[in-house]
N, C-alpha and C positions, 0 to 999 in steps of 0.2 A: 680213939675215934670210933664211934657206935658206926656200924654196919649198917646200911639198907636192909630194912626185912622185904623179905620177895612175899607178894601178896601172891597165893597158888587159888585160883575159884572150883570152889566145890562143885561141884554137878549139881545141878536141880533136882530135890526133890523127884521122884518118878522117873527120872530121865538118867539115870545110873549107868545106863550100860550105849549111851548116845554117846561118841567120842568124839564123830566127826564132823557133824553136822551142828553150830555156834547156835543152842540149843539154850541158854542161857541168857543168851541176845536176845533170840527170838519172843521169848517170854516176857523178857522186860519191856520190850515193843509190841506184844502182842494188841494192844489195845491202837495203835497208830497203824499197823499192818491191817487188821483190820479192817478197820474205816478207810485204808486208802483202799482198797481191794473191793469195797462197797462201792466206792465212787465213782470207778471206771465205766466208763461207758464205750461201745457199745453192749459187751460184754465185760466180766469183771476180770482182771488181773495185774500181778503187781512185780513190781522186779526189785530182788533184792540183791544187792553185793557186800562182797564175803559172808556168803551164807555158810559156808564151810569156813571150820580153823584154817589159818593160813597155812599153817603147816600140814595139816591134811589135803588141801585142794593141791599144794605143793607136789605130795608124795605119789597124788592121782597121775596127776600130770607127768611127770616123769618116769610114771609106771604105766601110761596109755601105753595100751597094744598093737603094733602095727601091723596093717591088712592084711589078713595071709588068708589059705583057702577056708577057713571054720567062716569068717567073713558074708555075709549074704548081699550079694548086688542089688541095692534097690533101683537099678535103673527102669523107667519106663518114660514116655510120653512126657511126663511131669518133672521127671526127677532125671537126676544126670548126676554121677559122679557121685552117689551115694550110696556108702556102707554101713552095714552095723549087725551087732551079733548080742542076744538074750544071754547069752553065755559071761555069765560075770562071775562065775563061782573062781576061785582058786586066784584072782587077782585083786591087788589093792582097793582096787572101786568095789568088788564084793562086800566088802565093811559098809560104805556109803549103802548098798543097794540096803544090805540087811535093816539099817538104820529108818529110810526112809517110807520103807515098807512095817516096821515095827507096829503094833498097835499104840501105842505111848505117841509116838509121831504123829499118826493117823486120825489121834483125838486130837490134838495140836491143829492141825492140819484142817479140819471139819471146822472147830472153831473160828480158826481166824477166819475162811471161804462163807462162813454160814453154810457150808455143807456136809452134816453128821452122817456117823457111820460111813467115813468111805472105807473100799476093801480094797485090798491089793489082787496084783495078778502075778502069781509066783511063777508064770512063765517067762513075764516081761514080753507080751505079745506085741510086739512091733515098736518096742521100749529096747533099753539094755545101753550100750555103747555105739555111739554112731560119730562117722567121719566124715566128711564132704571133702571128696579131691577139689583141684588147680580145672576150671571149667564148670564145675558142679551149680545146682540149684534145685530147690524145690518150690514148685508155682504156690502160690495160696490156693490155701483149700479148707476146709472143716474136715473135721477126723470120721471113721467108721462111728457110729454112734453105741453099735454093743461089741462085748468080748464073745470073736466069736468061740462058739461051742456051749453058748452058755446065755442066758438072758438078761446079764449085769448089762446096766449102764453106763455111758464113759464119761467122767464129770470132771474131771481136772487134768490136764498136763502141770508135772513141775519138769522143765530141764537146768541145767547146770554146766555153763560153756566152760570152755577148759584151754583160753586161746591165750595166753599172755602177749603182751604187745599189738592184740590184734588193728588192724587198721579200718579207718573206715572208707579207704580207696580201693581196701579187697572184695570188698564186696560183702555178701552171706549177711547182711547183717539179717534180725528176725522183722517182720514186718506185721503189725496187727493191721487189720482191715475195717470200715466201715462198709461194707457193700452196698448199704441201704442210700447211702449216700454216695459212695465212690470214691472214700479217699481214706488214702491211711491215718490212721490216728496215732500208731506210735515207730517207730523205727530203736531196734535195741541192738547194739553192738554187743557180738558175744566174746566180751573179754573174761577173765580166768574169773572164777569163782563169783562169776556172775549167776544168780539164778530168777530165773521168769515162771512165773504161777499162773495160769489160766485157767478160766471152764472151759467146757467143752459142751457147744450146745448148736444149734442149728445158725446162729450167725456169727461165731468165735474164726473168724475167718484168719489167717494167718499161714505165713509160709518164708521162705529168703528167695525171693525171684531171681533177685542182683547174684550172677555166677561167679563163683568166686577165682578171683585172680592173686593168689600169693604167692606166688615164687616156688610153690611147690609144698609149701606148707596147710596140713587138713585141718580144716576145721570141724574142731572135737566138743564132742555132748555129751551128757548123761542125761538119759531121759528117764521117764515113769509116769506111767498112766493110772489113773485111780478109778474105781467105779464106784456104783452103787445098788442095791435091788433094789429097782424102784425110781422113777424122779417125781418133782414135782410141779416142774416145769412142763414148756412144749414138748411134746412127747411125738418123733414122728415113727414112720415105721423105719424098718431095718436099712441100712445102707454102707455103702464103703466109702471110701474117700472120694470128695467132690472137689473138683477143680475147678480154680475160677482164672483168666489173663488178665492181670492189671496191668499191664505195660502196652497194651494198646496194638498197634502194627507190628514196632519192634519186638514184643513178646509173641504174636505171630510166627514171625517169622523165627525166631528161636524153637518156638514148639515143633514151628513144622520139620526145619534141620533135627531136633532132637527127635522127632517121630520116624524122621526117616533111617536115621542111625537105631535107631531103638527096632524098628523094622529090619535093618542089614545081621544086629546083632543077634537075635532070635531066630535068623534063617540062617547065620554061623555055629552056633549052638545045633541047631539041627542036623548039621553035617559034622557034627563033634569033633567042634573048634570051641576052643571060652567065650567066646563072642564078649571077653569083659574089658571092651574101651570104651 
């Protein structure tokens, strides 16, 4: 009785030293990724699942890092319950970063957005590894528009949710925004090796308002921001993150409880306590 041959796929052309990232896929869909990326409105972006081998977003996830002090609190006003650290050298997702940032990637990457020469930022300035506790949220907003220290522009977000089983009673899910209009145009559940591609421009509005409730379990990302010298789009001047409330009264009234904690924690920190609840 003849044997099954196991079919092994070669690596792509160019793409030799990509492991982790279903780079093979991505090429053979290049032309449908693409045009659906073209199509979005109000702004352009696209979601893709299992962007990563299964076996790689597997070994990320199992290999996440839990919050300890290297850790940077991103609480303020906006945010609640959010962690994350540039620091990916020396763990499993370090491979992904390298990958994603590669130039080979980055021509990938330009092509299907229609937007060439993007650069990385080898610091991962407000990118890297991020978690949202049990409470957490971040309001919609549009991102800083340059890297600061430097006069690149900031043209794409990719993340890369790492939540198996996620629910969509927990909350967090990602929300894109119309503004112009006032309603959301997409809502995306960050389930495991799910990854979401956007620009980043003056109305890419987006955030997870909904705080998340799971039982104790964080909801985990990989992010990465691309830039470029130069746009050719709306160009404004320099700014940092802009926050917008879609929830109306109720999101009020969240803000204002979390401004006021966000207020208690910064005046505990001052008398050299953590002030990190």
């Amino acid at each position: 009785m003849e044997q099954a041959t196991q079919v092994v796929e070669r690596p792509a052309d160019g793409f030799e030293n990509i492991k982790t990232i279903d780079v093979a896929r991505l090429l053979r869909e290049e032309h449908l990724l693409t045009n659906e990326f073209a199509q979005q409105r109000p702004f352009r972006y696209i979601v893709i699942d299992n962007f990563l081998h299964a076996d790689q977003a597997e070994r990320i996830y199992k290999s996440y890092p839990a919050i300890d002090e290297a850790w940077q609190n991103g609480n303020d006003v906006h945010t609640k319950g959010k962690w994350g650290t540039p620091d990916v050298e020396g763990t499993v997702a370090g491979e992904f970063y390298r990958e994603v940032n590669s130039p080979e990637f980055r021509t990938l990457l330009g092509r299907i957005t229609g937007i060439p020469q993007l650069l990385q930022d080898p610091d991962l300035q407000g990118a890297g590894l991020h978690q949202i506790r049990d409470g957490g949220f971040l309001s919609v907003h549009i991102d800083f528009n340059r890297l600061r220290g430097s006069n690149l522009d900031r043209r794409l977000n990719l993340l890369v949710y790492m939540n198996p089983g996620w629910k969509e009673e927990w909350g967090g899910c990602l929300e894109l925004w119309d503004m112009e209009k006032k309603q959301m145009v997409s809502s995306v559940l960050p389930l495991l090796n799910r990854c979401v591609i956007f620009e980043t421009n003056e109305i890419s509005y987006h955030g997870h308002p909904v705080p998340v409730s799971s039982g104790g379990v964080t909801r985990k990302s990989l992010s990465v921001y691309y830039y470029t010298d130069g746009r050719d789009d709306v160009v404004a001047d320099n700014h940092s993150t802009i926050y917008v409330n879609t929830q109306g009264a109720e999101g009020s009234a969240k803000l204002l409880k979390n401004g006021i904690a966000h207020s208690a924690r910064k005046l505990i920190k001052k008398l050299g306590g953590d002030g990190n609840f």
